[in-house]
C-alpha positions, -999 to 999 in steps of 0.1 A, spaced: 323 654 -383 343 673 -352 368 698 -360 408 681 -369 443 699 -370 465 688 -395 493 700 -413 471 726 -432 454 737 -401 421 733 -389 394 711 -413 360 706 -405 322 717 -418 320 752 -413 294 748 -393 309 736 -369 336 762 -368 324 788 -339 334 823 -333 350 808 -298 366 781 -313 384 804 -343 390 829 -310 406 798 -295 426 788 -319 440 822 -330 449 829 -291 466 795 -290 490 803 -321 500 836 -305 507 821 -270 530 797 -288 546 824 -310 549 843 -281 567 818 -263 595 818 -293 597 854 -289 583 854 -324 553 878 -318 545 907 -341 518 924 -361 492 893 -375 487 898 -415 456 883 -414 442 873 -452 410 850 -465 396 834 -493 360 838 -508 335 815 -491 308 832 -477 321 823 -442 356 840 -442 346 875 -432 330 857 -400 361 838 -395 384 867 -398 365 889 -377 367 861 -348 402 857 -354 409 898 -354 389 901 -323 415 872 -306 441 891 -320 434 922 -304 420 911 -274 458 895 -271 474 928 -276 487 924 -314 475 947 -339 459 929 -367 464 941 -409 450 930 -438 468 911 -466 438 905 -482 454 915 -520 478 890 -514 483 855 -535 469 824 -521 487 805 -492 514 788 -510 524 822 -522 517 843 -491 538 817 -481 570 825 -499 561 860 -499 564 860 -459 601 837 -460 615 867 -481 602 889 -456 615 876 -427 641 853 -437 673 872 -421 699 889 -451 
């Protein structure tokens, strides 16, 4: 099965998901949010299979090596909250 972007982001076997690719794919987000002038600190956050600390660490080291400084939300709520959490954020007053 090769890797697929959908509307919930990349899907695939694990296995199939290299450091480079997650590197890839982490630099191509922040080119794009650049381009909005939407760039900031990355709240990066994952759940508990045994392959997110891998995957996070690929995506930190695109992160950085991109200029951004990378944090942990790790005690946050899944997605769908981390979601809403962020709109109140940054949703303008």
């Amino acid at each position: 099965m090769a890797l697929k972007f959908g509307t919930s982001g990349v899907r695939g076997l694990v296995t199939e998901l290299t450091d480079s690719e997650v590197w890839l794919f982490t630099t191509a987000f922040l080119t794009y949010a650049k381009s909005l002038n939407q760039i900031a600190d990355v709240a990066l956050a994952h759940d508990l299979r045994e392959s997110s600390p891998r995957l996070q660490m690929a995506a930190i080291k695109a992160i950085q090596d991109f200029g951004q400084k990378p944090f942990s939300a790790a005690r946050f709520p899944p997605r769908p909250l981390l979601t809403t959490h962020k709109k109140k954020i940054f949703s303008p007053s």
